[in-house]
N, C-alpha and C positions, 0 to 999 in steps of 0.2 A: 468604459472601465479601464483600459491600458492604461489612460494617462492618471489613472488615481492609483496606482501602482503600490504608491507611496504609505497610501493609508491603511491598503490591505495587508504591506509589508509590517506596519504599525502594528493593527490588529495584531498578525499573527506573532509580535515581539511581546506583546502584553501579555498575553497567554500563556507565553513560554513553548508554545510552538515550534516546528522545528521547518516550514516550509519555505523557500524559494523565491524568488520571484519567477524563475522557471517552472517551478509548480503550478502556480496561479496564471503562467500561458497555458501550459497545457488547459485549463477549466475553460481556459477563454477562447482558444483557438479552436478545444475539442468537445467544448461542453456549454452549459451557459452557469454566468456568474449572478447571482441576484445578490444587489445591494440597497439600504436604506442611508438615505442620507440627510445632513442633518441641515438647519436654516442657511448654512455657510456652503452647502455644496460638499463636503467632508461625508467620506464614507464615515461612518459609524456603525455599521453590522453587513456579515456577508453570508449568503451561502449561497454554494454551488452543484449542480449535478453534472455527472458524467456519464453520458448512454453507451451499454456495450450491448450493440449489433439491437433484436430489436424484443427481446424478453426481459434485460432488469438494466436499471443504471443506478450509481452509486451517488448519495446523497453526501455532503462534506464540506467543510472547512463554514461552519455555524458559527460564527465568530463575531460576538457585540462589544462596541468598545466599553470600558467598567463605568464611566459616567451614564451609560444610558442602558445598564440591565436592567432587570425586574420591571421593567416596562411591554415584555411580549414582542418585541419585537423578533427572538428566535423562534418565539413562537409563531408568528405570522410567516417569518421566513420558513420554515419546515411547511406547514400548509402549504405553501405556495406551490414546491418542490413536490411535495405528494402529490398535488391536485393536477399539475401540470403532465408530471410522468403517469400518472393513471389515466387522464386524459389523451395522451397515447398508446396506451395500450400496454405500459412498461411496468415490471414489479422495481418500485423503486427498494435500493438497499444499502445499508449502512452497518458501520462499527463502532463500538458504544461504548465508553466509558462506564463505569461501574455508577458514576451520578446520573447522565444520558440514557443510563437502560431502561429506569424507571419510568420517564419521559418520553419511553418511545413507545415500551410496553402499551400504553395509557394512549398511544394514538395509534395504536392495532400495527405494530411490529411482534412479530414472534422472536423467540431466541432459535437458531441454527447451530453453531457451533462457535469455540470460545478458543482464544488463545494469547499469550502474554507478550509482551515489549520485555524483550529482554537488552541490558545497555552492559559495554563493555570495553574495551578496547580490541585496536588489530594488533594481529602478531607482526608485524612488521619483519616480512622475511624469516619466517621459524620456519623450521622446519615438517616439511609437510607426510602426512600420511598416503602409503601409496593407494590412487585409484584403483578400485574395486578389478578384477579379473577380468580382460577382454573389454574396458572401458577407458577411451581416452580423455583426458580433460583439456581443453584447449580455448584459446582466447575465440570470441565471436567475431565474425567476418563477415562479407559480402552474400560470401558463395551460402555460409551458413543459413542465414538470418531467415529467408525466407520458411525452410522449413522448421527451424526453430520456431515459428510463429503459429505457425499448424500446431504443432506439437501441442504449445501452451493453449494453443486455444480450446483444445479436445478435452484439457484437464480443468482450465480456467470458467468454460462453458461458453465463453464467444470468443471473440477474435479481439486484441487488444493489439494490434500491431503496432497500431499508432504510437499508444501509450509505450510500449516497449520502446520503439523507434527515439522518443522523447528523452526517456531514459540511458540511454545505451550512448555513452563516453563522457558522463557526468561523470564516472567512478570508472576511468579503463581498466583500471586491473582486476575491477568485481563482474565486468563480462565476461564472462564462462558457460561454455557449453560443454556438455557430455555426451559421446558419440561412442555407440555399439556399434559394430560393424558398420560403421558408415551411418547410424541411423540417431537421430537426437533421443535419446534416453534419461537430459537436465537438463535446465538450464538456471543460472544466476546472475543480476542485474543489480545494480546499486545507483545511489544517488549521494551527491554533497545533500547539508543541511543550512540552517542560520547556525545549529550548536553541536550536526554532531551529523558522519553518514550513515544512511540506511542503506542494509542488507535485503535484497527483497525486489521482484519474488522467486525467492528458492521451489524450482518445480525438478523433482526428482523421481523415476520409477523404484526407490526405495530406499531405506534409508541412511545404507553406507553411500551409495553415489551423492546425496544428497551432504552428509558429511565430507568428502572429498571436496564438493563444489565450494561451500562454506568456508572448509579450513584453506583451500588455495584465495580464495576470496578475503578473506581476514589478513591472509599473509602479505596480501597488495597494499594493507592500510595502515598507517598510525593515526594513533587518537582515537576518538570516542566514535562506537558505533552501534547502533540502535539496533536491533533484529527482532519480528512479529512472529512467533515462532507459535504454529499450532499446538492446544493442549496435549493432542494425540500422539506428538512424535515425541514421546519419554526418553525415546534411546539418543536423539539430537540433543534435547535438553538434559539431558546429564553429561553429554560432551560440551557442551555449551557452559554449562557449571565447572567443570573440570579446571576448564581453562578460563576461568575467573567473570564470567558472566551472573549477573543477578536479576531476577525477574523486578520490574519497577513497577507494572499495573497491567491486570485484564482487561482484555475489552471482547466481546462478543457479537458476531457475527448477528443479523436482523434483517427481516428480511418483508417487508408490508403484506401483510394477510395470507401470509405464507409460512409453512416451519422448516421446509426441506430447501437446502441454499442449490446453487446454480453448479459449484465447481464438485473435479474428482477429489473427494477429499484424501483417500488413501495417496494421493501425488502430490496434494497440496502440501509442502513444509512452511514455509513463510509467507507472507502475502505482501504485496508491497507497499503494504502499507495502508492506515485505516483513512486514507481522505481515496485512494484509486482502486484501493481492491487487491 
């Protein structure tokens, strides 16, 4: 699959997609990639899963090129991906477009919880709001990292270090950590795109720390930036609106024969995104 790189970058250009080709290592180096390919050797449809630790992995990047939909071919690719992770013992799980929900409902996903892509721009050096009382906000490090990794894990429901690690100096100025007397209390991580970067995942003990993290975060970037911001955190989302953010599409949390999801969702602000979680 590495050296078809090319087509999966294709795929996800048709789409309008926003991932990587660093994306698509992560699935391959951390996950596995199923592809359907066509008389020529050409990818033509993809999906991927991604195992965290050893209760659910995330299903993602379902992707047929337009010449060859309506043929079931994601449909075969989704079976595959269920059959495989239930075959180990895994709740597989996914995030779903408002077209996708219906489709998934129909192959026994529940709904868990729901929240919007909001797209905006960065503030580009505005000026920032002060961190919350006895909390410092500071770039990610070394010395940090490891326990920032615990941290998310406890709120995320496993360990994603890996993935963080993947993540962490795609976007330097969106690494952000928030520290209580010494103790991780946030954390925020970003990514480039093909058309725009993403914010995410915002993991915060509440919801002004979580606003500092964000607005120091925004402040690192120009241009166009993507954020997966839970339904639940209204007071984020109307800071988020303030400063010129607009909701683009829901998508909802699913979870295979299951209705209660994995993470702490009172910590959960953003996710990082619906192809990792």
């Amino acid at each position: 699959m590495a050296a078809e790189l090319g087509d999966a970058a294709a795929l996800v250009a048709e789409a309008g997609w926003n991932q990587v080709v660093a994306d698509w290592r992560i699935f391959l180096d951390l996950g596995t990639v199923y592809a359907v390919r066509n008389s020529a050797g050409r990818v033509i449809a993809t999906a991927a899963t991604l195992a965290y630790g050893g209760e659910f992995a995330w299903i993602s990047m379902v992707l047929v090129a337009g010449a060859y939909r309506r043929q079931g071919l994601a449909r075969r690719l989704m079976d595959r991906c269920i059959r495989d992770l239930t075959a180990a013992g895994v709740v597989p799980v996914l995030d779903a477009t408002p077209a996708g929900r219906s489709v998934y409902l129909a192959l026994g996903f529940d709904d868990a919880w729901g929240y919007q892509r909001f797209t905006g721009t960065g503030a580009g050096e505005a000026t920032l709001p002060p961190a919350p009382a006895g909390v410092e906000i500071q770039p990610i490090n070394d010395a940090v990292f490891g326990d920032l990794c615990r941290y998310d894990a406890a709120v995320f429901g496993a360990d994603r270090s890996e993935v963080l690690a993947r993540l962490r100096g795609r976007v330097p100025g969106v690494d952000l950590v928030a520290l209580r007397q010494g103790r991780v209390c946030g954390l925020l991580l970003g990514r480039d795109g093909r058309t725009s970067r993403q914010i995410g995942p915002l993991v915060a003990e509440d919801a002004v720390t979580a606003q500092a993290l964000l607005a120091r975060g925004l402040a690192a970037i120009d241009g166009p930036v993507y954020i997966d911001l839970a339904d639940a955190k209204t007071s984020v989302r109307a800071w988020l609106t303030e400063h010129g953010f607009r909701a683009q599409r829901p998508l909802t949390r699913m979870l295979y024969r299951r209705a209660a999801s994995f993470e702490d969702a009172a910590r959960t602000f953003a996710v990082a995104g619906p192809e990792l979680g």
